[in-house]
C-alpha positions, 0 to 999 in steps of 0.5 A: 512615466506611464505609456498610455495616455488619459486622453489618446488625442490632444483637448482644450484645457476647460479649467484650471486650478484647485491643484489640477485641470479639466479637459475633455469632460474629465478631471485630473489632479496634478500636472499634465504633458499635452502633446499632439497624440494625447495628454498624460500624468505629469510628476512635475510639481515645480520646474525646479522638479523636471528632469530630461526623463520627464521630456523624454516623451516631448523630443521623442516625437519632435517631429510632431510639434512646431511649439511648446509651451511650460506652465511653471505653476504661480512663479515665472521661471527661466529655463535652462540655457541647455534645455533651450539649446535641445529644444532648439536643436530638436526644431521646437521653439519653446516659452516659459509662462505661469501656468494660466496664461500658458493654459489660454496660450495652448487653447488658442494655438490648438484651435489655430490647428498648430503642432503645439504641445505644453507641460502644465504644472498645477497650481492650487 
């Protein structure tokens, strides 16, 4: 995962669609990590994909977010019993919801001034 952030600060997602998204008068194709100190490139294509590598930015900042948000592209998907169980241990509610309604979630939670973060998987 690249250490340096497309946007060092978090944004509100403006548009998503056509295999990625718009925020912050930038465009970026593929998925995103939206966390409160910058948005990154996220290799997840699926949620069958993620791996604990792929969160290891998310837990090392837990003490940053209250929230998080999955958006697992067109299809619902239920994580993990473990995942939950670290989120949890880690202090961070979480939710899981197609990738539309988590984009408008995260907007209204980031205008809100909420310590929240999401994991956007694109959708086409």
């Amino acid at each position: 995962m690249a250490d340096l952030p497309h946007l060092p600060r978090p944004a509100l997602i403006d548009a998503h669609g056509a295999g990625g998204f718009r925020f912050a008068d930038m465009s970026h194709r593929g998925s995103l990590l939206c966390l409160p100190h910058g948005i990154w490139a996220w290799p997840a294509a699926t949620p069958a994909e993620l791996t604990g590598e792929m969160l290891e930015r998310v837990f090392a900042r837990s003490d940053t977010l209250d929230y998080f948000i999955f958006g697992t592209g067109d299809e619902p998907w239920i994580m993990p019993q473990a995942w939950r169980t670290r989120f949890r241990d880690a202090h961070i509610a979480v939710d899981t919801m197609t990738t539309g309604p988590a984009v408008r979630t995260y907007n209204v939670m980031l205008m809100e001034n909420r310590r929240v973060g999401a994991g956007l998987i694109a959708i086409e």
